[in-house]
BADREN-565962 format. One line per field, with one value per residue (C-alpha): residue in one letter; x negated, y, z negated. Coordinates in steps of 0.001 Angstrom, whole numbers. Each point is the difference from the previous one (the first is absolute). Layout:
r (a; ...) $
x (X; ...) $
y (Y; ...) $
z (Z; ...) $
This chain:
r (x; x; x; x; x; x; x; x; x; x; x; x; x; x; x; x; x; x; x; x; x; x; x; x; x; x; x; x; x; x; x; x; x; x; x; x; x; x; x; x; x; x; x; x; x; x; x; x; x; x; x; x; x; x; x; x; x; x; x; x; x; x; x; x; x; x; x; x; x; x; x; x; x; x; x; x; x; x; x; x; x; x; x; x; x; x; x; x; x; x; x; x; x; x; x; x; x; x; x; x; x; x; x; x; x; x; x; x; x; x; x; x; x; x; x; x; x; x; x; x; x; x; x; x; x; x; x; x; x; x; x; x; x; x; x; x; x; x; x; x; x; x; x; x; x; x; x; x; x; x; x; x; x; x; x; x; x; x; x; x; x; x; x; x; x; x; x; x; x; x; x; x; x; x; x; x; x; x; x; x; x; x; x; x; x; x; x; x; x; x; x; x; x; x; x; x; x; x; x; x; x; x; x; x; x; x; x; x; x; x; x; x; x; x; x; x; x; x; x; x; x; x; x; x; x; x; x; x; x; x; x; x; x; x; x; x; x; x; x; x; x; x; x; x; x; x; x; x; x; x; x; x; x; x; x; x; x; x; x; x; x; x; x; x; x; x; x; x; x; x; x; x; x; x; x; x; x; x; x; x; x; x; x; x; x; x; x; x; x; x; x; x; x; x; x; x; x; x; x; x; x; x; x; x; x; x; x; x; x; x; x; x; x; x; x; x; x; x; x; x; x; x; x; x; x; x; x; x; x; x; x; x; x; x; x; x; x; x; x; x; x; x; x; x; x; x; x; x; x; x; x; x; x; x; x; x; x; x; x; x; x; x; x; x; x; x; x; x; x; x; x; x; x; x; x; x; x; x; x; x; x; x; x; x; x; x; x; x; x; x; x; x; x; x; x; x; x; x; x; x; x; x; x; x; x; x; x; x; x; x; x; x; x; x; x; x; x; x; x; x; x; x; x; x; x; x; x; x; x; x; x; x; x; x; x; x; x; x; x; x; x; x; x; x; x; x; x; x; x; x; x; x; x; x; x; x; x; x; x; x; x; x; x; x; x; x; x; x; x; x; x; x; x; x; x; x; x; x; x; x; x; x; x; x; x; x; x; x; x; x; x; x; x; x; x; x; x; x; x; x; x; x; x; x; x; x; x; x; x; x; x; x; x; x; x; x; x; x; x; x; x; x; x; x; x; x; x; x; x; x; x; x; x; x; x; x; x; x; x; x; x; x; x; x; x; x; x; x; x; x; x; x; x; x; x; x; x; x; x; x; x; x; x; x; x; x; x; x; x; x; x; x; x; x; x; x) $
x (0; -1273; -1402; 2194; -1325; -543; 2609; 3057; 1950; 2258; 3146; -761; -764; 1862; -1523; 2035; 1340; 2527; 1281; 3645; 3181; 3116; -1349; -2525; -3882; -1000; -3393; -1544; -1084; -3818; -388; -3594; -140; -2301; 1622; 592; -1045; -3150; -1441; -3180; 1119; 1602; 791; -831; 696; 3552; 1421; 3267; 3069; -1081; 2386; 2922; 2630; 2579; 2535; 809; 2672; 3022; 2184; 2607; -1883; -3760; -2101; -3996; -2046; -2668; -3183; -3478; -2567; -3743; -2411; -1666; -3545; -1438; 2904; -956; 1738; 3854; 2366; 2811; 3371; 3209; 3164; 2976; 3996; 2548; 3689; -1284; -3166; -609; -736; 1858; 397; -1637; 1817; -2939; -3764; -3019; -3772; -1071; -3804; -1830; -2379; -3096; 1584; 3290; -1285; 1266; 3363; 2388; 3546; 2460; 3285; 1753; 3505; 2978; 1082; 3928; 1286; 968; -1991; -2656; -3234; -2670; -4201; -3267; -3284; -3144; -3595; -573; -2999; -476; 3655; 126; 4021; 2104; 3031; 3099; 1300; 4003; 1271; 2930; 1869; 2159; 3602; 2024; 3224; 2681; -2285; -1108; 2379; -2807; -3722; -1922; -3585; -2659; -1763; -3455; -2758; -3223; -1849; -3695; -1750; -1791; 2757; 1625; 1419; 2213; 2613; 2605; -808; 235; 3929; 658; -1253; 2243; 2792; 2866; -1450; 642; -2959; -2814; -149; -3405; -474; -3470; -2695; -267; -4029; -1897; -3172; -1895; -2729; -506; 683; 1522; 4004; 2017; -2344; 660; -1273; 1525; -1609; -3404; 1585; 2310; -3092; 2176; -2536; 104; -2475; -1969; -882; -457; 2824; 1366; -1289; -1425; 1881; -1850; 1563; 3333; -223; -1682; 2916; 2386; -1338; -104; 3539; 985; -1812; 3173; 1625; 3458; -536; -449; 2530; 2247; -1284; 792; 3496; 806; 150; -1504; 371; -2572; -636; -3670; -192; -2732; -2824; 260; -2520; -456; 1683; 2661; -1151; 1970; -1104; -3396; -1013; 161; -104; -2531; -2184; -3051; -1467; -3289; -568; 2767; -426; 2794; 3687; 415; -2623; 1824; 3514; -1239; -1558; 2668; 3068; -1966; -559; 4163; 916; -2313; 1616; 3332; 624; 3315; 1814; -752; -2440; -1673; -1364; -22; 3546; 1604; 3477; 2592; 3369; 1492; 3282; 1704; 3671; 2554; -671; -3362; -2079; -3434; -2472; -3576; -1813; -3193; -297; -3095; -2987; 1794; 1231; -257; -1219; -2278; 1736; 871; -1620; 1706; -3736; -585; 2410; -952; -2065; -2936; 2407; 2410; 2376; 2259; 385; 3572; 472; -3039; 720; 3666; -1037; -2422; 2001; 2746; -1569; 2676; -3279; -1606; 322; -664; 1080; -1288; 2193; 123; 872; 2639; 1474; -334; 2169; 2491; 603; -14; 2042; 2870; -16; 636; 3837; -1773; 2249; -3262; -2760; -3081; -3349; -3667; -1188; -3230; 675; 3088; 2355; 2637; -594; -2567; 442; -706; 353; -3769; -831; -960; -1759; -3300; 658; 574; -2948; -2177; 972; -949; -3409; -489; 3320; -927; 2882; -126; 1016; 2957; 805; 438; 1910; 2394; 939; 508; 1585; 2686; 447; 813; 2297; 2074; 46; 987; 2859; 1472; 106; 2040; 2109; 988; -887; 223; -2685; -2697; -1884; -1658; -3293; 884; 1607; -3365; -2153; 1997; 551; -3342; -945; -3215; -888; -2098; -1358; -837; -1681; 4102; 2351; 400; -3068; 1891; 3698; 673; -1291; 2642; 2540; -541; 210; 3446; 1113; -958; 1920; 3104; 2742; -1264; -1061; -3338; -2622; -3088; -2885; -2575; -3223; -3277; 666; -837; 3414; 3737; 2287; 3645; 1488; 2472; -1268; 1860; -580; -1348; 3669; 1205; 1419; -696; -1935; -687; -1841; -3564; -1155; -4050; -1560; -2363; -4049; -1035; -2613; -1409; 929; 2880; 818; -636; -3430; 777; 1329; -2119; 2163; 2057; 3573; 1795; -1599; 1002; 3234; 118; -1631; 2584; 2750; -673; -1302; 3729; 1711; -2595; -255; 3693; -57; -2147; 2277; -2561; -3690; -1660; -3475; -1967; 798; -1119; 1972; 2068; 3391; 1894; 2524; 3305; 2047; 3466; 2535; 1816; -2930; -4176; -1263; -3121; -1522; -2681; -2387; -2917; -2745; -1442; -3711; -2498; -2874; 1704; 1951; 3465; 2497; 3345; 1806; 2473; 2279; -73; 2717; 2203; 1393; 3149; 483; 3190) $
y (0; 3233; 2673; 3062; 3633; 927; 2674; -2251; -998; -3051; 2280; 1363; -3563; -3641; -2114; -2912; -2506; 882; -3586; 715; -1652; 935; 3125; -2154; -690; -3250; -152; 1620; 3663; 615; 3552; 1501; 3019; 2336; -351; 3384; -612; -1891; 3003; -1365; -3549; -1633; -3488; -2305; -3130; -2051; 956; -498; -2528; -2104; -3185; 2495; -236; -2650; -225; -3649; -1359; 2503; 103; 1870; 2808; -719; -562; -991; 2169; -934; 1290; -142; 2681; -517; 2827; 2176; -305; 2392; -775; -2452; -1145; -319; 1752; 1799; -824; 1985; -934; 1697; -1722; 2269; -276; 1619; -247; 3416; -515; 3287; -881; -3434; -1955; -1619; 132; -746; -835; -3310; -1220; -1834; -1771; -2549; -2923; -506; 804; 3354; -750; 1512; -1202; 2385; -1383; 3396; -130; 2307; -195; -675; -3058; -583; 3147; 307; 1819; 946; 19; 882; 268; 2331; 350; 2745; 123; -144; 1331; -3265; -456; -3289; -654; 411; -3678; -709; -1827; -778; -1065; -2738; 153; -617; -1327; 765; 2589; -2621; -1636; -1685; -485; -1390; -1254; -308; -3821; -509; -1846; -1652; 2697; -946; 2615; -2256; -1254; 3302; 3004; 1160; 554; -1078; 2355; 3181; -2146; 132; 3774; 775; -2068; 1412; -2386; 1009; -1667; -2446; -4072; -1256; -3508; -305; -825; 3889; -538; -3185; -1390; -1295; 1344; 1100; -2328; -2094; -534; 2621; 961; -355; 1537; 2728; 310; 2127; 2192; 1492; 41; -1844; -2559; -383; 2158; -1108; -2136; -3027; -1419; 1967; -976; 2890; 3130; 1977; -2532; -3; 4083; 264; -2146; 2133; 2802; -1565; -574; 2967; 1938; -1520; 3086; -2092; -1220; 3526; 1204; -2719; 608; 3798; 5; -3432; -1269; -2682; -3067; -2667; -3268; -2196; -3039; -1948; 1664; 2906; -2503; -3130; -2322; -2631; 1406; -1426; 947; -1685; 241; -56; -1802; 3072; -394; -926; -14; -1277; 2583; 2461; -241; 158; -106; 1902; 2549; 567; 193; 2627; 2395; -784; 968; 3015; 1064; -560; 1808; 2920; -14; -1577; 1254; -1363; 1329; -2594; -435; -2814; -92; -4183; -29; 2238; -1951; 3046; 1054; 3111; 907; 1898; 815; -2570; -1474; -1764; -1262; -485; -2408; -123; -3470; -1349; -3453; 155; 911; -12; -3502; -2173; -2983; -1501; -1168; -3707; -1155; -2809; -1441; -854; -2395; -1254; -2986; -270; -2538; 2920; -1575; 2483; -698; 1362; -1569; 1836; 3350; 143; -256; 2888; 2278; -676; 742; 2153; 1317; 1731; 3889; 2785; 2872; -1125; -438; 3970; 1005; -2396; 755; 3828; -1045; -2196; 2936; 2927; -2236; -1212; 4100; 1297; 1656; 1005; -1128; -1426; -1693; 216; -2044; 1617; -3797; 32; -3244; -2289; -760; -2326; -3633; -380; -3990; -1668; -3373; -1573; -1235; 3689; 903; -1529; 1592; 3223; -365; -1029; 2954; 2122; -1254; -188; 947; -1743; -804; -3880; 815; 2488; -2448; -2301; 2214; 654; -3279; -1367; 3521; -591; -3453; 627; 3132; -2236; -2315; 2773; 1552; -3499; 184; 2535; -732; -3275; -2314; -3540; -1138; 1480; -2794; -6; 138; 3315; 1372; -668; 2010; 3266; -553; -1587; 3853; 1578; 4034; 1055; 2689; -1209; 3967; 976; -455; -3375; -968; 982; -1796; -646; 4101; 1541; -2631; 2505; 3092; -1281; -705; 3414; 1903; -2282; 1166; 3585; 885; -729; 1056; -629; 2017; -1768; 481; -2127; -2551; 3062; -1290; 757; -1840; -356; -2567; -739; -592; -3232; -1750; -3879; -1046; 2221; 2995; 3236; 2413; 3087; 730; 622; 2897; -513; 1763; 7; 1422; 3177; -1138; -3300; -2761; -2497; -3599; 1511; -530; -4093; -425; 2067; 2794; -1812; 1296; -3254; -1662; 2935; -131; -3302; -318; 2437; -1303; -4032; 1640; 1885; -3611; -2124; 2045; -24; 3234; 2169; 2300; 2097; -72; 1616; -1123; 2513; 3602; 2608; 1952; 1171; -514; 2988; -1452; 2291; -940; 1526; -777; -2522; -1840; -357; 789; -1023; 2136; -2736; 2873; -677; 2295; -1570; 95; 890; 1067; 3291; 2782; -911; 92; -661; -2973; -2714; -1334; -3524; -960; 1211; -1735; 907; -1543; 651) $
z (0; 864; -2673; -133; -1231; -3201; -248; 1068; -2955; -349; 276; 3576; 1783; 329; 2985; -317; 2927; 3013; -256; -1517; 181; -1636; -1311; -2126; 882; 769; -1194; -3170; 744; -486; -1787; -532; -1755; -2413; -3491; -1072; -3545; 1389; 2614; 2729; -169; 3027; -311; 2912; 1960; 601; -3584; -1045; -124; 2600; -901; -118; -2964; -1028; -2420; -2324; -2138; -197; -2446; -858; -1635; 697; 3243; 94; 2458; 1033; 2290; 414; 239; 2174; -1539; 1906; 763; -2587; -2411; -2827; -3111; -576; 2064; -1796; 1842; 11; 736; 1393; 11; 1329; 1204; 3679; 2037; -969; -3776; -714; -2765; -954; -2714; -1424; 477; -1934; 388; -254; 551; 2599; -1049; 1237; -2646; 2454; 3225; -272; 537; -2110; -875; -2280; -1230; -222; -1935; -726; 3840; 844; 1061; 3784; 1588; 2468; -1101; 1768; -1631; 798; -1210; 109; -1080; -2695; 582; 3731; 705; 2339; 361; 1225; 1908; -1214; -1405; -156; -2760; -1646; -3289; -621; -280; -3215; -803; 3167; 1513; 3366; 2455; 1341; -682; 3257; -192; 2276; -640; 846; -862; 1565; 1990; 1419; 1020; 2621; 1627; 1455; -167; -3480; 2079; -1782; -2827; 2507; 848; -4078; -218; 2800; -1230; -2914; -2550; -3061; -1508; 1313; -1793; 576; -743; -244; 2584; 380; 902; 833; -1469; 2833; 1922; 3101; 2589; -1974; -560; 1880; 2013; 4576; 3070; -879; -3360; 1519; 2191; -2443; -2428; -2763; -926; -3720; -2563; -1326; 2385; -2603; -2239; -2297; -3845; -1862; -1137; 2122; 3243; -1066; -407; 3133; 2211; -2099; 1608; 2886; 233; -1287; 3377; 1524; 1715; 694; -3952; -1573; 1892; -1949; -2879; 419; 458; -2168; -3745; -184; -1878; -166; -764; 591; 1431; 753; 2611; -2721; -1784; 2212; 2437; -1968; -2838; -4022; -3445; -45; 3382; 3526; 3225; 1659; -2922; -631; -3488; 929; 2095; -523; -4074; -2478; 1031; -3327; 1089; 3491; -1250; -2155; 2280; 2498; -2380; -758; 3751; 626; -2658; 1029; 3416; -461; -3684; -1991; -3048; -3042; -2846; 608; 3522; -57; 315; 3205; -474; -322; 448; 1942; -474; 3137; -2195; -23; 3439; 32; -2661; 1560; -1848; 1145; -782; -143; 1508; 818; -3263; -3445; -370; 3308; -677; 3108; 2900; 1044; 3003; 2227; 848; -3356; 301; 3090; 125; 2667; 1891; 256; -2738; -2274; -3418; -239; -3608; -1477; 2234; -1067; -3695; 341; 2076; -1907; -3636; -1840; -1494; 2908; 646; 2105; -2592; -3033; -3016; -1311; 3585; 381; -3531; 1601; 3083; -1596; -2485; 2941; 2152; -2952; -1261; 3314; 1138; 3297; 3239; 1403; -1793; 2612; -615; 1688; 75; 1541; 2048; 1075; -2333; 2343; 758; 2682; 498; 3293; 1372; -1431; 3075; 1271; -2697; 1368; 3158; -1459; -1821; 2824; 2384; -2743; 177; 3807; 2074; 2833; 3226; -937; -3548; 1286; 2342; -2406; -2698; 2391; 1019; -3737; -1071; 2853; -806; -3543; 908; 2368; -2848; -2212; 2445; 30; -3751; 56; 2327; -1695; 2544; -1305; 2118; -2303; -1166; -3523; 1160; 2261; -3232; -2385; 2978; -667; -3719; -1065; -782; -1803; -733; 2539; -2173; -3203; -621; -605; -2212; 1619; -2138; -2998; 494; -3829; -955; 2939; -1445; -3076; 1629; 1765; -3224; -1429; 2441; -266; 2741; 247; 3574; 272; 3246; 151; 1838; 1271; 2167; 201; 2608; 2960; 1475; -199; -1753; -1254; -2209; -2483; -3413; -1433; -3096; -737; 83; 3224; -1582; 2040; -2810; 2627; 3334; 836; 2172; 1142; 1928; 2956; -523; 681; 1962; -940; 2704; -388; 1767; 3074; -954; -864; 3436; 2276; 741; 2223; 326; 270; -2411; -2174; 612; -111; -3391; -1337; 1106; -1058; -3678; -234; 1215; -2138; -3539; -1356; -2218; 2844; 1651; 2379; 955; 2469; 132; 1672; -359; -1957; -2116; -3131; -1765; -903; -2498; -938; -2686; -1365; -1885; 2727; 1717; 27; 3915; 1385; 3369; 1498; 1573; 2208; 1641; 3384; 381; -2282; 2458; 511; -2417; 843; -3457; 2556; -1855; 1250; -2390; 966; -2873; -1860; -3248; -2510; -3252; -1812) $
């Protein structure tokens, strides 16, 4: 940035970007300025709120802001921060401000939780520099409705973004869309390096490979691909003009990742799991920062008035006990040991919440009047069983898709959905061996709650016959399906959503567009409580609710080799 004379004061000069939309600046405005208190000194180099500003966990009287300030070259020590809310973009007059400081010991990012606001209003923020007179954009926010004051509450759903794998384009879809708030599920940065997962042909040319360029262990990695992430025009744009309410999953610390470990770690080279969780709760809550005491436990409840009652969970680090793995059981002649697999996955004592978390829920569920009681469940919470004859196959094209293997798929996956359609259809000629191909079923994903069948038995139970949805990313795909209990009883609906960017089935079968549709149609004919999937698309869920039904807008973006936020909503689904 270039030096300016001595003589100019902060008062008579703003350079700041010509990238505006909506009356509100895209990208943080760079300010350099003389202080007046502070006469000869002109501060220097790319200074100021370079990651832009973002607002967390509304309620009806409190908002988190949040920002990040980059000193200027001859600017050392802590920065002090001021704040600005206001009822109009012109701060005349602000309703609250303050000064807050940014310091070295959390990456100098700054997060206020500013109360005394009023419920159901939008507010606008920003930010500046006291020192250098740097100044932000202008953030949107808003509080959460009480009582009767919404007729509807709509939600943007998202989760899974890799910065290798694309364009954020559908974050510049939510900030253009009339969300009222953002539900991230987790996978909001990956852990691998560059070249690794995510990463295409694409991947150079855009100059999205990941940094640093290694995996991500220390606190100084996971800051550094926070940063990274947060460069993301299309995602600060989001962030500006969005609550936000977030929830981790697992490449916030490390692929598959439980309590105790993970499957992307290594602790003979990688050291303690303990040591990594650590530093990589510490770097999320810098970046992604939630209202709550202890920052081990992120499960949380919003309350948007009478309508919805939103819970937030952690299935992922507080309590889940390691995953099952189908090869275990597996002999070397290819043998499954259902007896001993059935017994283990069906263990009343295994969890993915943890017992406080699940006394939490069961209480926050059974206390609730809300019309709609909504779970942020990292991954899927509805039945996922297919016929166990694909499950090798499945599992093979995931390792090496090649046209034999889809060949193949296809030919067994329409043999079992003729099978199925004849089922159906009550046709007598069904023999009893046709009938054990399409109901000889097993969890694909063992990962979800279909690792956990006796725990969501709980949670069914916990919410009795209130209406229950669940919101669900994780799987990079989108998905509907009723949510039904052990003995067939419909407990609610799930809603999950497609990745930001990271790649779906598409990549499993090669990108080939019958195969694809194929795939989704004989999984919709083949898994009995799956309603929708579409297995290839990119996208979000904005979810409405009111007081007569729950809605949920399928959007998708198109490529992500080129800034394009148009959206086609590819379903649409009411639940009443």
């Amino acid at each position: 940035m270039a030096n300016f004379d001595n003589s100019i004061t902060r008062r008579k000069f703003v350079r700041s970007t010509a990238l505006v939309s909506g009356g509100v600046a895209l990208l943080p405005a760079l300010l350099s300025a003389c202080k007046d208190d502070e006469p000869g000194v002109v501060y220097a180099g790319d200074f100021g709120f370079r990651e832009g500003v973002a607002s967390f966990d509304p309620s009806a009287t409190n908002v988190i802001l949040w920002t990040r300030y980059t000193a200027a070259t001859n600017e050392s020590g802590d920065a002090a921060i001021r704040w600005e809310v206001a009822e109009s973009n012109t701060f005349a007059p602000a309703v609250a401000s303050g000064t807050v400081q940014a310091t070295a010991a959390t990456d100098y990012t700054v997060a206020v939780d500013v109360p005394g606001l009023t419920a159901n209003k939008k507010y606008y923020y920003r930010f500046s520099s006291e020192r250098t007179a740097a100044t932000s954009v202008v953030g949107e926010t808003r509080t959460l409705p009480t009582g009767a004051q919404a007729s509807s509450v709509k939600l943007a759903v998202v989760s899974c973004a890799n910065y290798q794998a694309g364009l954020f384009n559908v974050y510049g879809a939510v900030a253009a869309s009339d969300a009222d708030a953002v539900v991230h599920l987790g996978d909001y940065i990956y852990e691998y390096g560059a070249g690794q997962y995510g990463s295409n042909p694409a991947t150079a040319a855009l100059k999205r490979d990941h940094l640093p360029a290694t995996e991500i262990v220390s606190l100084s990695d996971y800051r550094t691909r926070y940063r990274q992430y947060r460069s993301d025009a299309q995602l600060q744009r989001a962030h500006q003009l969005k609550p936000f309410i977030c929830v981790w999953d697992d490449h916030e610390y490390a692929n598959d990742a439980y309590t105790t470990g993970a499957q992307n770690h290594q602790p003979a080279t990688e050291g303690s799991f303990e040591d990594r969780k650590r530093v990589a709760n510490q770097a999320w809550h810098e970046y992604l920062p939630a209202r709550g005491a202890d920052k081990a436990k992120i499960y949380r409840s919003f309350a948007f008035g009478n309508l919805v009652n939103l819970l937030m969970l952690d299935t992922r680090i507080t309590g889940r006990d390691k995953q099952l793995s189908l090869s275990d059981y597996t002999s070397s002649t290819g043998a499954f040991d259902t007896a001993t697999f059935g017994a283990a996955w069906q263990n009343p004592n295994r969890s993915m919440l943890g017992a406080d978390q699940r006394t939490w829920l069961a209480s926050a569920l059974g206390g609730s009047s809300a019309q709609w009681q909504v779970l942020g469940s990292q991954v899927l919470m509805g039945k996922m069983y297919i016929p166990v004859e694909l499950l090798a196959l499945v599992g093979q094209l995931a390792n090496n898709p090649t046209p034999a293997l889809l060949a193949q798929y296809n030919t067994q996956a329409t043999q079992l959905s003729a099978i199925k359609l004849r089922i159906l259809s009550n046709d007598p000629t069904v023999t009893a061996a046709e009938r054990a191909r399409v109901s000889t079923v097993l969890p694909y994903n063992l990962d979800a709650w279909d690792g956990y069948p006796a725990e969501r038995e709980k949670l069914y139970a916990a919410a009795g016959t209130k209406k229950l949805i669940s919101l669900a990313g994780d799987t990079h795909n989108a998905w509907h399906s009723d949510l039904t209990t052990s003995t067939g009883r419909r407990a609610g609906a799930e809603f999950a959503c497609s990745s930001v960017s990271s790649p779906g089935f598409e990549a499993l079968l090669a990108g080939n567009a019958a195969a694809i549709a194929g795939f989704e149609q004989s999984n919709q004919l083949l898994i009995d409580d799956l309603q929708y999937l579409d297995a290839s698309r990119r996208g979000y869920i904005l979810a409405t609710f009111t007081t007569t039904n729950a809605t949920a807008e399928y959007r998708y973006v198109g490529a992500l080799d080129v800034v394009n936020t148009t959206t086609t909503t590819g379903k649409t689904v009411v639940e009443v």
